[in-house]
C-alpha positions in Angstrom: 0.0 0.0 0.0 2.5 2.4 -1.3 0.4 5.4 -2.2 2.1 8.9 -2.6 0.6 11.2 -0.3 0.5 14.0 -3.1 -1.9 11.8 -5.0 -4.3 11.3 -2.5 -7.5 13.6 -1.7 -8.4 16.1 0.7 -11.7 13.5 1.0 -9.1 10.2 1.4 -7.3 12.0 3.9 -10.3 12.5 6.3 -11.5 9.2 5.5 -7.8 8.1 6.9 -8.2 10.3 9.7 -10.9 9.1 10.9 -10.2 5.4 10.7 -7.1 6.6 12.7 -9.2 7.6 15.3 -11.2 4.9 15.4 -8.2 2.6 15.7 -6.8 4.1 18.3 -10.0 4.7 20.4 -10.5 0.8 20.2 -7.3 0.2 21.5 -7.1 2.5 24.7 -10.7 0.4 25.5 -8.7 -2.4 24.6 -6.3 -1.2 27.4 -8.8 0.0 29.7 -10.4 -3.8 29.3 -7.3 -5.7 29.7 -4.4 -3.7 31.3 -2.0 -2.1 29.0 0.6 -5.5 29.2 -1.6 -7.8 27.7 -3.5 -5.5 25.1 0.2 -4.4 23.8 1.1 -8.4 23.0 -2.7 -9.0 22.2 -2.0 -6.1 19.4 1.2 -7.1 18.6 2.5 -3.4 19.5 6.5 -3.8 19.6 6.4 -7.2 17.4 8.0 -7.3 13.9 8.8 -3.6 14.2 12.6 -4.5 13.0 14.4 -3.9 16.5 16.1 -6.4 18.1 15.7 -7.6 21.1 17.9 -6.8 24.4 19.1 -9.5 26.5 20.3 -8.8 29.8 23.9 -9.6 31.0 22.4 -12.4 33.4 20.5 -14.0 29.8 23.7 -13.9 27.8 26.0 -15.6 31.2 23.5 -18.1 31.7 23.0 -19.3 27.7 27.0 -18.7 27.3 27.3 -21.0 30.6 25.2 -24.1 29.0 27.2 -24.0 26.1 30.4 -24.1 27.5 28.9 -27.2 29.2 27.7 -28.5 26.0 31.0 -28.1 24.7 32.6 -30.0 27.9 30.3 -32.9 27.9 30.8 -33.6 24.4 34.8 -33.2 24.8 34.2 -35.5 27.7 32.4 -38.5 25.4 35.0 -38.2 22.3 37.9 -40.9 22.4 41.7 -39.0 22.6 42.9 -38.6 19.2 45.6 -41.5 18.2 48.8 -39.9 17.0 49.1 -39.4 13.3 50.7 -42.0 11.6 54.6 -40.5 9.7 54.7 -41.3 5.8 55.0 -45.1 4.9 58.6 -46.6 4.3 58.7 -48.1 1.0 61.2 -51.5 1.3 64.3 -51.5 -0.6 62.7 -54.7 -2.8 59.8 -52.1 -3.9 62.1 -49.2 -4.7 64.3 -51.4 -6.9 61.3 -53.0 -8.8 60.3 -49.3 -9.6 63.9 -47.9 -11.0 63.7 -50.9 -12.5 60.5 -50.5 -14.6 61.7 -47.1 -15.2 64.9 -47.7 -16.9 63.2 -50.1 -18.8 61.0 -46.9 -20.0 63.5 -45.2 -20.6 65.3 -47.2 -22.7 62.3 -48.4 -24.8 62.0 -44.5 -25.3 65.7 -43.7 -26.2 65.5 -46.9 -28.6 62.8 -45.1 -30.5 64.8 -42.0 -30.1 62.4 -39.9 -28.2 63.5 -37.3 -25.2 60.7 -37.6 -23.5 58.3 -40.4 -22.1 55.5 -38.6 -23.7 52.9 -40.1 -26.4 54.1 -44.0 -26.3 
């Protein structure tokens, strides 16, 4: 309901007036029914008006508190970390099989008279 104010008549604006006043004589009998607490969250005056929320000191300790005890139980329950396991040796027997499949490359490659490994 974006309507420019410019655009609007001198009529619409007394209509609007007067629903205004309507409005808010219906809610002080609202307050003067229930007390001004419970007519304010019956209304919703205060919700969804895009300020946050403050928390008091005590609020934030006490969530902050839990968590830290969240934190500790679950801490508590994990299994200690076994230390990481170095790099694998590789035998003597594996590393020889390996330079030897390589020279065997490598001369395959010079016997076709290439410089690289590359394409065969």
């Amino acid at each position: 309901m974006s309507t420019n104010l410019s655009n609007i008549s001198v009529q619409q604006l007394k209509r609007a007036l007067s629903v205004r006043e309507q409005i808010d004589e219906l809610e002080a009998e609202l307050v003067a029914i229930l007390g001004a607490s419970q007519a304010a969250a019956l209304s919703g005056a205060g919700a969804g008006d895009g300020r946050r929320r403050k928390m008091s000191a005590a609020a934030r300790a006490k969530i902050a508190a839990a968590q830290r005890a969240r934190w500790a139980k679950q801490k508590k329950g994990a299994p200690a970390e076994a230390p990481k396991a170095g790099r694998r040796k590789m035998s003597a027997a594996a590393r020889a099989k390996i330079a030897a499949a390589a020279r065997a490359r490598w001369a395959k490659a010079k016997a076709a008279n290439r410089k690289t490994l590359a394409n065969g």
